[in-house]
N, C-alpha and C positions, 0 to 999 in steps of 0.2 A: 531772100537769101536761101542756098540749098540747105537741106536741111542734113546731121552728122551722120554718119555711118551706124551708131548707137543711139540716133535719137530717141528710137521709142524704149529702148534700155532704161537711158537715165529717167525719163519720164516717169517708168515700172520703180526704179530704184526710188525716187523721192516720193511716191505714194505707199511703198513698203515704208518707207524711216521715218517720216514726215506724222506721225499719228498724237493724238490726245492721250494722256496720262494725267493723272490726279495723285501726288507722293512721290517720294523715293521708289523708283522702278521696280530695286529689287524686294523690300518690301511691301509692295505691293501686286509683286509676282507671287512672292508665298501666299499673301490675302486670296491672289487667284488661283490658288492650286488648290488651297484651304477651302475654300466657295462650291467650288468644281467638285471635289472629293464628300462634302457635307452633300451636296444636292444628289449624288449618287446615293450618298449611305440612304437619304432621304428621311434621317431622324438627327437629333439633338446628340452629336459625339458625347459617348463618356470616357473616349481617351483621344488622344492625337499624339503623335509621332510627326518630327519636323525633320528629313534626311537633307540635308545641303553639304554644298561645297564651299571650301574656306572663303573666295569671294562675298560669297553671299552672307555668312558670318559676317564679313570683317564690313559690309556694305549695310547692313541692315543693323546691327549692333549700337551706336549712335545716336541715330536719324529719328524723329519722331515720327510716326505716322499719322494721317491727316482724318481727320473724321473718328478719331477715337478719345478726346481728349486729354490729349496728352501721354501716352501713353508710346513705349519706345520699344525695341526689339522685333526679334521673331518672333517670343512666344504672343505678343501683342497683334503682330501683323496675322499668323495664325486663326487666332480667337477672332479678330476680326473680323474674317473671313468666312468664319464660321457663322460668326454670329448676325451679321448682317451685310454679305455679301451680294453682290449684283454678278454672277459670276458671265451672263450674258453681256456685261458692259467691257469686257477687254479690263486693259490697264486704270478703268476710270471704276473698277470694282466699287470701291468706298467710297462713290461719289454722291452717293442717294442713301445714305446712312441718316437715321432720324434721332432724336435725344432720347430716344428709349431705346434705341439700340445699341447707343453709347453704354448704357446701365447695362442692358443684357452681355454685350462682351465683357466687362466687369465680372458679371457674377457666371458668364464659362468659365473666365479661368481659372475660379474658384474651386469649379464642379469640375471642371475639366482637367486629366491629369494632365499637361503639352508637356513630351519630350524632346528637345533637338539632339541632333544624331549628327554630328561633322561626316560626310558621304567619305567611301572610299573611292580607289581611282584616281585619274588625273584630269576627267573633265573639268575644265573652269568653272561652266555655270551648270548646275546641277539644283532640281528641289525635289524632292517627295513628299509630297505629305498624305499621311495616312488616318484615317479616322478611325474610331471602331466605338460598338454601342451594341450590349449584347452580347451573341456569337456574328454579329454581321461587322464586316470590313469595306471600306473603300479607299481608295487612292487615288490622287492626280500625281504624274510626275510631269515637269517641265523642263528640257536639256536647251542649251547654246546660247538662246536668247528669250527675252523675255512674256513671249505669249506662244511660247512653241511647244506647244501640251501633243506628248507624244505616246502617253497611255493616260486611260481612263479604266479602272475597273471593281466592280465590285463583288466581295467573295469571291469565285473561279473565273467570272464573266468580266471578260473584258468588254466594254463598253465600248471604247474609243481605241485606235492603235494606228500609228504612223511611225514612219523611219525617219530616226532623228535626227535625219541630217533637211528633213523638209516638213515635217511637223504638221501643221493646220494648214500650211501652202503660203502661209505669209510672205516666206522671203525665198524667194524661187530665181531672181535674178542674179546673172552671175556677175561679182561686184569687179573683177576681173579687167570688166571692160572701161574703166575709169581711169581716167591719166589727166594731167591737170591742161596739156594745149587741149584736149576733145573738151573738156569742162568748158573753157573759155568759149571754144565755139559753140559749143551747145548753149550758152548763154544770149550769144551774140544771135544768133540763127533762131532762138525759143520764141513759138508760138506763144504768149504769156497765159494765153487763158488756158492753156494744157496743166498749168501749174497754179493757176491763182486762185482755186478755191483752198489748195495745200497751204500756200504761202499768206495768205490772208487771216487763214488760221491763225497761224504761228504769227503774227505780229498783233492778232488781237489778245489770241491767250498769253503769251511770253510777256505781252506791254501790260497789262492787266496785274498779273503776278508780279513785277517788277515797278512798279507804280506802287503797289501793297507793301513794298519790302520798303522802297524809302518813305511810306509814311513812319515805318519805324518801328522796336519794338519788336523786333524778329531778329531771332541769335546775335550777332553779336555786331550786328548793325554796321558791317564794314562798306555796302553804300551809300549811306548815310555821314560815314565816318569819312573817306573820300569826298565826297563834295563841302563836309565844312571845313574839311583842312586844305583843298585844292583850288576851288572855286566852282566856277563854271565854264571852263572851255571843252570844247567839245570831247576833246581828249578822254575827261575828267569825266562827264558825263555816260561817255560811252560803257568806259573801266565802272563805273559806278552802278547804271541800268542795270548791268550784267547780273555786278556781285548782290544788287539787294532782291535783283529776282530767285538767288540761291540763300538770302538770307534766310527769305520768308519758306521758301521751299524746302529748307533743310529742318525746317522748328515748326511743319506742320500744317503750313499754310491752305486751305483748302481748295483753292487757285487750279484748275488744270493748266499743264504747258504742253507745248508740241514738241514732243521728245525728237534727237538727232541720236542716231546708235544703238539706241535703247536708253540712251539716259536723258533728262530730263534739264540739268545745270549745263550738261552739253549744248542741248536743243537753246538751250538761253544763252550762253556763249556765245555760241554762233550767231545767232538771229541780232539780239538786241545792240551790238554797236551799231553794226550793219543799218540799223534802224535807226540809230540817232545821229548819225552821220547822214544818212539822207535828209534827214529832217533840217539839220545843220544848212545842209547846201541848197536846199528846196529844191532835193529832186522829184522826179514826175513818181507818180507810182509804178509805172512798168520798169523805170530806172531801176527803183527797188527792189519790186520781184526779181529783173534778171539778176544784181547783186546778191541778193538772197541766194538764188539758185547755184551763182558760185560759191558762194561761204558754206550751205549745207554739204553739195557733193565734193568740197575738197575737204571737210570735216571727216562725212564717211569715204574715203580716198585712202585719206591716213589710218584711218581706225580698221580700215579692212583687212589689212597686213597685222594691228594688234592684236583686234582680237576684242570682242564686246568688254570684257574684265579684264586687269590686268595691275602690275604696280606702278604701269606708267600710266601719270595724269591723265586721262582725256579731257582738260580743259585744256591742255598743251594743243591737242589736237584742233579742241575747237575754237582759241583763241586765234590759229593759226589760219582757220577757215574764216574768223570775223574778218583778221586781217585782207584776206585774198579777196573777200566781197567789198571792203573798204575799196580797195584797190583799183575794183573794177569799178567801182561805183566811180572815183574820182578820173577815168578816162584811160587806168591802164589796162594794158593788155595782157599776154602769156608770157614776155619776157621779166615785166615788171612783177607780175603775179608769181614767179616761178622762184626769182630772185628775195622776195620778201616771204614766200615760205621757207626755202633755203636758211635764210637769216633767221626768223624766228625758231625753226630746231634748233638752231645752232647755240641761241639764247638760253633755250626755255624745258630742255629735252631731260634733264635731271629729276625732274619733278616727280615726287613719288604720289600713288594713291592710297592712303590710308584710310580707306570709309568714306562715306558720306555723312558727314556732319556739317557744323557750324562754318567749320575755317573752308571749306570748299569755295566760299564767297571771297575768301582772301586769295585765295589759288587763280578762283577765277581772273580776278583784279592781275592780278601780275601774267597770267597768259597772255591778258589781252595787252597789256602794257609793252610786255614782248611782239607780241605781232604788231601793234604800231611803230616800234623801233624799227621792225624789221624792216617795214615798208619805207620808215622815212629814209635808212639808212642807204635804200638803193634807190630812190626818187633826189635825195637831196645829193648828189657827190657821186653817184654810183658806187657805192659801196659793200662788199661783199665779203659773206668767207668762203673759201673758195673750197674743191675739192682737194683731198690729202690733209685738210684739218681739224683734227678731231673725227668725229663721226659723219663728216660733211661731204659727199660725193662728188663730182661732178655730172651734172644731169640731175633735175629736181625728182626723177623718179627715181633713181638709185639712192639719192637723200633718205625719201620718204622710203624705201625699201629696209634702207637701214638703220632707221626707228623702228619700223616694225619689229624687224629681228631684235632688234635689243630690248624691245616691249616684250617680246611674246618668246622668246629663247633667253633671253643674256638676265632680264628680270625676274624669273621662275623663285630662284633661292631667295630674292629681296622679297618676293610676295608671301612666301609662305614667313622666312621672318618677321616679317609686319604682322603678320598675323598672331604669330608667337607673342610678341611681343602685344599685343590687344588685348588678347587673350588671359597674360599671365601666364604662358607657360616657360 
């Protein structure tokens, strides 16, 4: 089959978004700024300074960070970072953290004064962190997304320095070129081995983490809760995978997953029904992959017009994307793929994001619940909302256009209220 006009695009895109993390992203991006900035100062900080944008407050505020025992916040992820950071390992910084290193970020943040500092401005995702020790300084800051370190410096010496709209060169492709008929043919037409070291990843780490969450015993156990109130149909399974992969994830879990977005419950939204439904139907393994490969790029599709942070859900986004890889998994195409996206905004597009914590596992459960309606609702009847209703287009890209806009313009006031509201103020 010829191959799309974008092929090696998307190929470039899902090896940009497709990557290993270990925690909540954005706490584990400060841990990377923290790491980054300690290894410059190149002694033991006697201060820190933590400059973020309300995102990342309201994201990291929550959430436990993984390899610290127990231990939640920024000033935690910080200390972390400092204190036994990998800062060569990317997002998997705290992943080779040892029980005496647990003890040692204990007694920084004792020694160590960490101040957080809400950034001015209106960049979304924004971190600085500063160290100092002595008369000597260091800094990492991080803009846009999550490993896009765009100044390193210590004292006057800039060490490291890029334009923040291209950072370390990670993400250089332009997401532009994504629309959901190229997707389907890019799936249809995919070489699989172009993709199946990415995707083999993400169903090993994702299934691994998600397998941990319903042994149980992680936040507040809503895939665990889902399968003794539901049963076992596949349905139930799917919704349940998802949310116990975000149980464990969200309380700590030390589990790496294959982040979609930059977020990590995203990257599990998306992947794991998509996984359990093959398994369901005993499909082949390339079946899989190429289903994979639509559920990721119509994930990042949506989320490219929001925007990495925002106060709209992105499990919206990526239940939508489970749904679209269901779809092709079971023999549809772009019509039917196009129509049960359609449907699940139409559903599911209210959804606020208030942090990363515990109920994000419940969130997830109902995204994905929503994009299975969506699908059955134009597979069983042809069923649809049409355009002129509500926020619903006609043309599945004018749809998803306008979620965007309402994520990332019409959502500004509700984000910063949520935040207010977290906050106490």
């Amino acid at each position: 089959m010829e191959r799309t006009s974008h092929y090696e695009d998307y190929v470039k895109i899902l090896e940009e978004e497709l990557i290993p993390a270990m925690g909540c992203t954005e706490p584990i991006a400060i841990a990377l700024a923290a790491a980054k900035a300690r290894e410059a100062l190149g002694t033991e900080p006697e201060q820190c300074r933590v400059e973020v944008s309300g995102n990342i407050i309201k994201n990291v505020k929550a959430v436990t960070v993984p390899n610290t025992g127990g231990l939640k916040g920024i000033e935690a992820s910080a200390a972390a970072g400092m204190a036994a950071g990998r800062p060569e390992l990317g997002l998997e910084v705290l992943s080779q953290v040892t029980p005496e290193e647990i003890e040692a970020m204990k007694a920084l943040m004792e020694r160590c004064a960490i101040r957080v500092v809400p950034a001015l401005g209106d960049r979304v995702f924004f971190i600085n962190v500063t160290v100092m020790a002595g008369e000597h300084t260091a800094c990492c800051e991080i803009v846009d997304f999550h490993t896009n370190i765009v100044r390193i410096q210590r004292d006057t010496e800039v060490l490291f320095q890029a334009e923040a709209s291209a950072g370390d060169g990670e993400e250089q492709t332009d997401r532009s070129v994504l629309s959901v008929e190229e997707i389907v043919a890019f799936a249809d037409c995919l070489d699989t081995a172009d993709v199946a070291e990415l995707l083999d990843r993400q169903i090993a780490y994702n299934t691994a983490i998600s397998e941990a969450g319903m042994k149980g015993g992680w936040g507040a156990e809503v895939g665990r809760t889902l399968r003794s109130l539901y049963g076992d149909d596949v349905a139930v399974r799917a919704k349940a995978a998802a949310a116990a992969g975000s149980d464990a994830r969200m309380s700590g879990c030390e589990l790496p997953v294959v982040i979609v977005s930059g977020s990590g419950n995203q990257g599990m939204t998306t992947s794991l029904p998509v996984i359990e439904y093959a398994r369901d139907m005993g499909a082949s393994h390339e079946e899989l992959l190429r289903a994979l490969t639509v559920a990721n790029l119509v994930t990042i599709h949506q989320k490219t017009g929001i925007g990495r942070l925002s106060a709209f859900c992105g499990a919206v986004s990526a239940g939508c994307g489970a749904a679209a890889g269901i779809a092709y998994l079971k023999g549809g195409r772009y019509q039917i793929i196009a129509h049960t996206i359609a449907n699940t905004l139409a559903i599911c597009s209210g959804m606020i994001c208030d942090g990363a914590k515990p109920s994000c596992a419940a969130k997830i459960a109902a995204a994905v619940d929503a994009g299975l309606m969506g699908y059955h609702m134009y597979v069983n009847g042809g069923h649809e909302f049409v355009g002129g209703e509500g926020i619903i287009k006609k043309g599945v890209e004018n749809t998803i256009d306008n979620v965007g806009r309402l994520a990332r313009l019409g959502m500004r006031g509700t984000d910063q209220e949520i935040l207010d509201i977290m906050v106490g103020r």
